[in-house]
N, C-alpha and C positions, 0 to 999 in steps of 0.2 A: 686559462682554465684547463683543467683536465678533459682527454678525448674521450667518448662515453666507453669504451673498452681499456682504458688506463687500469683502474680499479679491479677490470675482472683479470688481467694480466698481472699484475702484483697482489692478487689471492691467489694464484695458480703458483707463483713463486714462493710465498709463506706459507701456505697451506693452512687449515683450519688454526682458529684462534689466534691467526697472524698477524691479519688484517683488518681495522676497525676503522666503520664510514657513519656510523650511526651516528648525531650528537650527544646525545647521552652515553653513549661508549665513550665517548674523546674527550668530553667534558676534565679529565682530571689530567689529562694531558695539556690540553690547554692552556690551565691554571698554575700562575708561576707560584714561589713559596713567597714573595714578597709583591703586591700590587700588580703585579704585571700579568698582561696573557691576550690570545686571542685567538684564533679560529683557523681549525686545522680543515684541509681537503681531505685526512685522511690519517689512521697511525699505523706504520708499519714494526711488527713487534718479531723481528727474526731472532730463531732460536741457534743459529750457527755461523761462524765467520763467514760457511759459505753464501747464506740465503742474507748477509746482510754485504757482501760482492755483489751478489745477482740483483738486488735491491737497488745499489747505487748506483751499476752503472746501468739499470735500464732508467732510473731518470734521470742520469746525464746524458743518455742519448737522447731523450724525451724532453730535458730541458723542464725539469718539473724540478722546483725548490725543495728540499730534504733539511730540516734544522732536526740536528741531531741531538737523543737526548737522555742523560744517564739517570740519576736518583731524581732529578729536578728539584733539588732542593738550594739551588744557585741564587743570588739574591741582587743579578744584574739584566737579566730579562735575557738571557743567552740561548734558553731549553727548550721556549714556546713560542711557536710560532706568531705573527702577527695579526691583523684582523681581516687581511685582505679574501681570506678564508683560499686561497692560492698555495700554501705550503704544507707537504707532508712533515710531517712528526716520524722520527727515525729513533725509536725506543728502544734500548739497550737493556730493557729488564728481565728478557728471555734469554740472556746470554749467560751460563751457568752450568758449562757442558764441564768445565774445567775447573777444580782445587788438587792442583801437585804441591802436596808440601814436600820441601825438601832441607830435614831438618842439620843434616853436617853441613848443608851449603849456608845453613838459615836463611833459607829465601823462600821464596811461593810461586807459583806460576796460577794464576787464575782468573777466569771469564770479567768481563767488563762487569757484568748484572751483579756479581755480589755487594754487597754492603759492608760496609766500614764494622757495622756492631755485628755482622754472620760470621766477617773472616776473622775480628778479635777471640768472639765465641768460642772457635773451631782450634783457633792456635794456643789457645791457654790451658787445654791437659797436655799441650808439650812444653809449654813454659815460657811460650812467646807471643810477639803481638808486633801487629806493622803499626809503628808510632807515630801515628797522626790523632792528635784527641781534638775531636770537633763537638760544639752544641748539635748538630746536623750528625744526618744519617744515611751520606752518601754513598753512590755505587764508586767501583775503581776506577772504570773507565771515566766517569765525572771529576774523580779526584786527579788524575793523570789531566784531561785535559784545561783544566780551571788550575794546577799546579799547585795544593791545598797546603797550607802553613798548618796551623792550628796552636794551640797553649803551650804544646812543648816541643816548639819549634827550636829554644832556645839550647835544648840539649840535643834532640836528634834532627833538626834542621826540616826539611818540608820532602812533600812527592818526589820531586825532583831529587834528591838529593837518595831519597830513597828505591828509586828504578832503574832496572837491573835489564830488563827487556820488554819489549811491546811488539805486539800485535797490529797491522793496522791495514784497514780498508780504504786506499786511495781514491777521491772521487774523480775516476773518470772513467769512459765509457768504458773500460774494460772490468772497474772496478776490482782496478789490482790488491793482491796484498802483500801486506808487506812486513818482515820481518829483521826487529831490528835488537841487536844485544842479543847475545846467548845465556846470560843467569850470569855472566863473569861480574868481578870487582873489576879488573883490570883487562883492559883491550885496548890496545894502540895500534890499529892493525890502519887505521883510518877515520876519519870525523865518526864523531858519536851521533850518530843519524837520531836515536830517539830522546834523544836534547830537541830537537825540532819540532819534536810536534808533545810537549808536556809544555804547559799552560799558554797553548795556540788556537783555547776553544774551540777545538775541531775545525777549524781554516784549513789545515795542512790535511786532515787525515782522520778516519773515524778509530779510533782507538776499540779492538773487540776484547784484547787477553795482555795481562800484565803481569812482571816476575817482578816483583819487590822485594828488597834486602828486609829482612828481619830483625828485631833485637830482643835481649831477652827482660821476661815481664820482668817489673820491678816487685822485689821481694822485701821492701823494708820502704815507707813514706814516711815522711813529716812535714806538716805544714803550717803556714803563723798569717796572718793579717796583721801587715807591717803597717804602721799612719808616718808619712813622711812630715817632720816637722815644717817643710816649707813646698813647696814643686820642687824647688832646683834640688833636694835631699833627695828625690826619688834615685836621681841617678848614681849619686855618692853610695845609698844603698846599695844598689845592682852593683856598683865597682866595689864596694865592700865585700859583699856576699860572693861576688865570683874569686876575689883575694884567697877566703877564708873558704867556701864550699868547695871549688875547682870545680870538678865538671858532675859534681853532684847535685848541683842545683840544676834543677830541672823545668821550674817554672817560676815567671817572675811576674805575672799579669796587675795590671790598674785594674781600679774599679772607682768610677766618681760616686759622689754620694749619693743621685739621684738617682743612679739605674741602683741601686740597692737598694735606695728605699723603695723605688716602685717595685722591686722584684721581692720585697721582704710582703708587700701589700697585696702583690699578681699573687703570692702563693704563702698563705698562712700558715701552712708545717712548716714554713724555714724559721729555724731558729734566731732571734733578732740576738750577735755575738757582742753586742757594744754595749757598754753599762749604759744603765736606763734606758738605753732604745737610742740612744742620738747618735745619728749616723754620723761617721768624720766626714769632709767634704772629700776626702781624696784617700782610697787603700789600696794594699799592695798585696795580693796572693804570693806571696815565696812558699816554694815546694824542693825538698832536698828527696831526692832517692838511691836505691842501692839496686841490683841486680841479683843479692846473693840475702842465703839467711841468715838470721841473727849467730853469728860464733860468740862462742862463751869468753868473757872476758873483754868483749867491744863495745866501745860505747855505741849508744842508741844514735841515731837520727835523733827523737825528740833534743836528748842532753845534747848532742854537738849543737844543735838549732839554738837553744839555748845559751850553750855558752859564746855560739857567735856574736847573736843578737845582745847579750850584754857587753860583749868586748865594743861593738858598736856604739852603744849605750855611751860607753866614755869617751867614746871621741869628739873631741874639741870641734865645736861649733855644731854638736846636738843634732844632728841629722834625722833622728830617730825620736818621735813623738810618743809614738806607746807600740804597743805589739800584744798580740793572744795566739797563743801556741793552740792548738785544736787540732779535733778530729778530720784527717783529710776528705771523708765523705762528704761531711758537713758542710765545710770549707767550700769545696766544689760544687755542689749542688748550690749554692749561691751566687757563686759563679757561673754555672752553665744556665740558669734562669734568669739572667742580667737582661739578654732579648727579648724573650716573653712580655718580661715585665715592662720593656719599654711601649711596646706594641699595645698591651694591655690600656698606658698609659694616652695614645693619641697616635698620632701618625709617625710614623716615624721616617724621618728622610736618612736614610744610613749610607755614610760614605767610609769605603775602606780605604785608609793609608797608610803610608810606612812614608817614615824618614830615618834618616842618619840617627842614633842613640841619644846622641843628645839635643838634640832639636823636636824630640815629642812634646819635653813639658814646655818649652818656650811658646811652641804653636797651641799647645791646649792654653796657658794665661793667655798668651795675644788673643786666640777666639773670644774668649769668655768676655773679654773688655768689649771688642768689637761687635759680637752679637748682641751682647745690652743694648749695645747706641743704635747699632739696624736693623734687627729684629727680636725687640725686647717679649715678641710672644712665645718665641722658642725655649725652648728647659737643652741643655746638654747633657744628655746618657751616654757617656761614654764608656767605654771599658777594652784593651787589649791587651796584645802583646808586647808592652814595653821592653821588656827584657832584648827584642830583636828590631825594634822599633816599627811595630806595628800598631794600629789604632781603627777603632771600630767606633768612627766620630759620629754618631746616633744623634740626632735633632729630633726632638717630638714640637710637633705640632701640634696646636688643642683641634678638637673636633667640633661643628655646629652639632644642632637638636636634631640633626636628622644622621648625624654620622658621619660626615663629608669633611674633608679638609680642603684646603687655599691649597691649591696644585699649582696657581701661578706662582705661589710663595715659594712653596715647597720645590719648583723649579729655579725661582731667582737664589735660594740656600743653596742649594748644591751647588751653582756655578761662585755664587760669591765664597765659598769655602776652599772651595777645590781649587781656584784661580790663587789663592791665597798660599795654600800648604804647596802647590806646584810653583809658581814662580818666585814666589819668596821667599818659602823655607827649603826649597830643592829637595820636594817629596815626591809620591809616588799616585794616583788616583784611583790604583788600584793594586794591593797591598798581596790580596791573595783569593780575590774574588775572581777574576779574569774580567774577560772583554763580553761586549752586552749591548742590547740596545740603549741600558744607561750608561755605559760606557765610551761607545763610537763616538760622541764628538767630542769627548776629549782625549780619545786616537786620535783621529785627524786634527784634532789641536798643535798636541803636544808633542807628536812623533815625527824628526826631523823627514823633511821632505824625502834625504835619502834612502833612508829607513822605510820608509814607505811604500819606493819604489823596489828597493829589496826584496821586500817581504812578497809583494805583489808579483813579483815574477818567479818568488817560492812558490804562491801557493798556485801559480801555473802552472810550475814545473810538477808539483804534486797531483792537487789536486784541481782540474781546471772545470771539473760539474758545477752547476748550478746549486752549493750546497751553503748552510748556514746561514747564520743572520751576521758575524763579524764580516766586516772588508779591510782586511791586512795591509 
């Protein structure tokens, strides 16, 4: 436990508004975005790289637990402390000293604490935007350390791919920092040091300021709700469409039939797009975009969508069951409400995976058989990013009269799933969520022994405080 002058020594280090001991203060810290949460000693909310140094490494000298935490909108129990009421909460939401845009570099330099929908905001009267489109409303430092994919992963790829430089508070008692990337494309001066610590869930290092490569907004969409005549056509599609679109296709997401009907149900202004209302069992979000404005004399987004999807139309062995070209607003907002509606729906046990492109639809029919026969109370709400082979494999659970779900179920489903897409369709258990208290034992499952011992003497050599809930 905490020594009774701990507390008044990291208020003298944050200074006013830094530090929160009250329960009703910490309460929203606490509380994860999905089921999880539990009981903080304490939140420390430092407003500068410096005062979040002086933070770590006096409780790595002190040996007092620090689980570090960005937007907390993570949905693997990684941000919130446990119940032992023993761990400080390390809050990233005062970190906001920094927005360098730098628009000939098209990059950004800026504080952990911003948000995903602040720095979009901010970059769109210059024309640009850092392309991660998520349902969630993350900070940077969360998205760097969780290493965040999102919808149109398929075109500008994820965090990772898009990090230019990082900031970072190493935990240990000196609470070093540490500076990695200068804003370049290109540096081969030596290993890419902050590849190390993007989506290491703060193990390696507290992530405070990040320079992200930029792209520019899209100035022309179009977008259809494709229905695959069978599963195995979804993917004939995507190798269709990328033939014909090249790298204008921008998003290619599933949606089963159940998470759209409960999402049409969770939220009554969604327009229902299916004649009479009957949902297909299986749709396909395709989104083409451009970057520039319409020139006179070019055909549209809509007509090319058009005439690809009927060139598709005629190909032999019928791939293509029906299609509705629509409004992208529209479109998407049915999409980003897929969650909601499941949760709406019962409990939801959400596991994130990715496989290989063409091993999505095989493992979603192999599920569907198998959870009939062993757990016929379960419905599957699924919906992802097929396009790059990722999957948001959603199980709801019914609830009792009081609101409660079977947690012992709800634990035997995740292992009997996860055990499934991991060792016999050589997938991933976690896609683009990161590492978590739902996640750790299937780290030390599935993470070859040496790998383990690797990572562990990484996060030695980084960070060797008493910090986080992952063990690397």
């Amino acid at each position: 436990m905490l020594a009774a002058d701990h507390l008044d020594r990291l208020g003298a280090i944050l200074g006013p508004q830094g530090l929160l001991a009250l329960p009703s203060d910490m309460a929203p810290y606490e509380t994860a975005a999905r089921y999880t949460g539990g009981r903080a000693a304490f939140v420390a909310r430092p407003a500068s790289t410096e005062a979040v140094s002086q933070v770590v490494g006096f409780c790595a000298r002190h040996d007092i637990t620090l689980v570090p935490q960005s937007g907390n909108t993570g949905l693997v129990g990684g941000s919130t402390p446990d119940d032992s009421g023993k761990q400080g909460v390390l809050s990233l939401e005062r970190l906001r000293s920094t927005f360098e845009l730098d628009v000939d570099n098209r990059s950004l330099r800026v504080a952990a604490g911003f948000r995903l929908s602040e720095i979009n905001a901010r970059l769109e009267p210059h024309g640009l935007f850092f392309p991660i489109d998520l349902g969630a409303d993350p900070m940077a430092g969360g998205m760097v350390a969780a290493n965040t994919g999102g919808a149109r992963f398929l075109r500008f790829g994820d965090v990772r791919r898009n990090t230019l430089g990082l900031e970072l508070v190493l935990t240990d008692e000196d609470g070093t920092v540490l500076r990695c990337g200068k804003g370049l494309r290109k540096d081969n001066t030596g290993p890419d040091w902050k590849q190390l610590f993007i989506g290491t869930s703060g193990a390696f290092g507290i992530v405070t300021e990040c320079t992200f490569n930029l792209e520019r907004l899209p100035r022309q969409t179009a977008t259809a709700y494709l229905v695959p005549a069978t599963p195995a056509a979804a993917l004939t599609l995507l190798n269709e469409l990328e033939e014909r679109a090249g790298t204008l296709l921008s998003a290619f997401e599933g949606m089963s039939g159940a998470a759209i009907g409960h999402a049409l149900a969770h939220v009554p202004s969604l327009r229902n797009p299916f004649p009479g209302g009957a949902t297909p069992a299986y749709v396909i979000l395709v989104e083409l975009s451009r970057s520039w404005a319409p020139r006179a004399g070019e055909q549209t987004l809509d007509a090319m969508l058009e005439e690809i999807l009927a060139e598709i139309w005629e190909l032999s062995g019928g791939p293509l069951a029906d299609a509705f070209i629509g409004a992208p607003t529209e479109m998407w907002s049915l999409r980003h409400t897929l969650s909601e509606g499941a949760k709406a729906a019962g409990y939801v046990v959400g596991l994130d995976l990715s496989f290989r492109r063409g091993e999505v639809m095989r493992f979603r029919e192999r599920m569907a058989r198998l959870l009939a026969q062993e757990f016929p109370q379960v419905e599957i709400c699924d919906f992802g990013h097929i396009g790059d082979g990722g999957v948001h494999f959603n199980l709801v659970l019914p609830r009792d009269r009081n609101g409660a779900a079977d947690m012992a179920c709800a634990a035997r489903l995740r292992s009997f799933v996860t055990e499934i897409a991991v060792e016999e369709h050589g997938g991933s258990f976690s896609a683009e969520h990161g590492l978590g208290r739902s996640n750790q034992h299937f780290y030390d499952r599935y993470t070859p022994e040496k790998l383990k011992r690797m990572a562990a003497r990484l996060q030695q050599a980084t960070s060797p405080g008493v910090t986080g809930l992952v063990r690397l």
